[in-house]
VMD Tcl script that draws the C-alpha trace (Angstrom):
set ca {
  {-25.40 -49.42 34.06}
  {-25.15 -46.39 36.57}
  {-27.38 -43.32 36.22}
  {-25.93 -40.29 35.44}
  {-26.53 -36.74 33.71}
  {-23.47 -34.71 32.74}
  {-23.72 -31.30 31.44}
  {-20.51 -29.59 29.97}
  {-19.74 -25.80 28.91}
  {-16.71 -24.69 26.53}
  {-15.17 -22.27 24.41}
  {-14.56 -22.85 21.20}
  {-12.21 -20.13 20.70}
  {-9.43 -21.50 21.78}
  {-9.43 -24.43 19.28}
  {-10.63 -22.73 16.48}
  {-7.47 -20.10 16.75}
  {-5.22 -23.16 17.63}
  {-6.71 -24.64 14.15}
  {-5.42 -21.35 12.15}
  {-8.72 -19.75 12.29}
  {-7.93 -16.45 14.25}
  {-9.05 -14.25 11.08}
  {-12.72 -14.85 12.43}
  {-12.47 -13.71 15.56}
  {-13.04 -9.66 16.77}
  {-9.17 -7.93 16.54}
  {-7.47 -10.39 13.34}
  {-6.35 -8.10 10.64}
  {-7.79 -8.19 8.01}
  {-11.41 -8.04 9.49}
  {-13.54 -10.33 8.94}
  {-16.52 -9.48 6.71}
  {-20.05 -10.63 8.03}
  {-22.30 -8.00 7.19}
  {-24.32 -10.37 4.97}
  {-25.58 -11.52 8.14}
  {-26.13 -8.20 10.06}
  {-26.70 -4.59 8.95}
  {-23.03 -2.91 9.95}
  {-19.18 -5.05 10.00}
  {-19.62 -7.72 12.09}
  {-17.15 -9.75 13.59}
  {-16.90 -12.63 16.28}
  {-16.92 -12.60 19.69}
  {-16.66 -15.76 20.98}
  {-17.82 -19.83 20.34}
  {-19.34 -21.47 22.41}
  {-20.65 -25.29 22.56}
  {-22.60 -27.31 25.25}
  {-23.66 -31.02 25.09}
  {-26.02 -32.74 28.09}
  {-26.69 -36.38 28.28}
  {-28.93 -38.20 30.98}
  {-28.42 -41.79 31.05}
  {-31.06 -43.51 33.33}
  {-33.28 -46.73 33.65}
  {-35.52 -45.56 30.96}
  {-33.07 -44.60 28.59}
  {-30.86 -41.82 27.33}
  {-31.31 -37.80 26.37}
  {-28.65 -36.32 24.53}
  {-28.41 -32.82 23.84}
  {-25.53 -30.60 21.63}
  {-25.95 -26.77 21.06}
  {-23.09 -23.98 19.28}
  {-23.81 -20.38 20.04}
  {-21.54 -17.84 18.03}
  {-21.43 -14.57 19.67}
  {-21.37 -11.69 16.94}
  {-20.11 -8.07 17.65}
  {-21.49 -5.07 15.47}
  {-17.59 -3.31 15.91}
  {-19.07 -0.07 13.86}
  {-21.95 0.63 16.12}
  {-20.51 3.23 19.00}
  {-23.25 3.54 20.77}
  {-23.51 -0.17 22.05}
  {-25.56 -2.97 20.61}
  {-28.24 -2.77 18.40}
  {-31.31 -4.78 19.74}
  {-34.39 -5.95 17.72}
  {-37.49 -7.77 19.65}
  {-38.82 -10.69 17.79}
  {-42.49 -11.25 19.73}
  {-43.83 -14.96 18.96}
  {-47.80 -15.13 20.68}
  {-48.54 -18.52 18.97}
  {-47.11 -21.41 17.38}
  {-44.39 -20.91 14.20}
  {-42.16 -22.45 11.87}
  {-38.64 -21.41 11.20}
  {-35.34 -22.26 8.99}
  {-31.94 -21.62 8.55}
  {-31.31 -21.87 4.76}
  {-28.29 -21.46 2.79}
  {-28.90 -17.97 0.98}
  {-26.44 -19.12 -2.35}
  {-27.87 -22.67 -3.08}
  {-31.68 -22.07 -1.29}
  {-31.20 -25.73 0.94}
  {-32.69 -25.89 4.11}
  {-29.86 -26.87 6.62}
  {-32.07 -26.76 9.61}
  {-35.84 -26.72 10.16}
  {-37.62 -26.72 13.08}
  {-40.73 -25.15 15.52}
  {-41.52 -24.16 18.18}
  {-45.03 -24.99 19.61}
  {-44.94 -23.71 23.19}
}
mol new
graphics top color blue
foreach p $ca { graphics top sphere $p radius 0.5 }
foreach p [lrange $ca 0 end-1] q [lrange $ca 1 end] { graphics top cylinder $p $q radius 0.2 }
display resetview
């Protein structure tokens, strides 16, 4: 078996509109509503997804990330920023706010 290590980029955008999802995205009428999430009417940007794999004599990595860009469309005066400083080791979660479940826990050490 040959070596190898791919890395690949996309959009998501594209497919999700061609799948009848446009109302998500930044410009669909009626607006999406995401200000659960964020302090003013949010609405998407952009999807993107990335996967990595490294195949080698050792064995195989394989990697898979989804960003989802978010746009604060009330805020006129550009983007609002917030600074999150982490000096030592945490936990963190992504729960479901309606039924409580953790969908995704991890931490970050370094």
């Amino acid at each position: 078996m040959p070596s190898f290590i791919t890395r690949t980029r996309l959009s998501l955008k594209p497919t999700l509109v061609g799948m009848g999802m446009d109302d998500l995205f930044c410009g669909s009428t009626p607006r999406p509503d995401f200000s659960g999430l964020w302090g003013g009417v949010t609405c998407v940007d952009e999807v993107y997804h990335e996967v990595y794999i490294d195949v080698n004599l050792k064995g195989t990595e394989a990697a898979a990330a989804t960003a989802v860009v978010m746009n604060n469309v009330n805020n006129v005066g550009g983007p609002e920023y917030f600074f999150f400083h982490a000096d030592r080791p945490f936990l963190y979660a992504i729960v479901d706010r309606a039924t409580k479940v953790p969908l995704f826990i991890g931490q970050l050490v370094n």
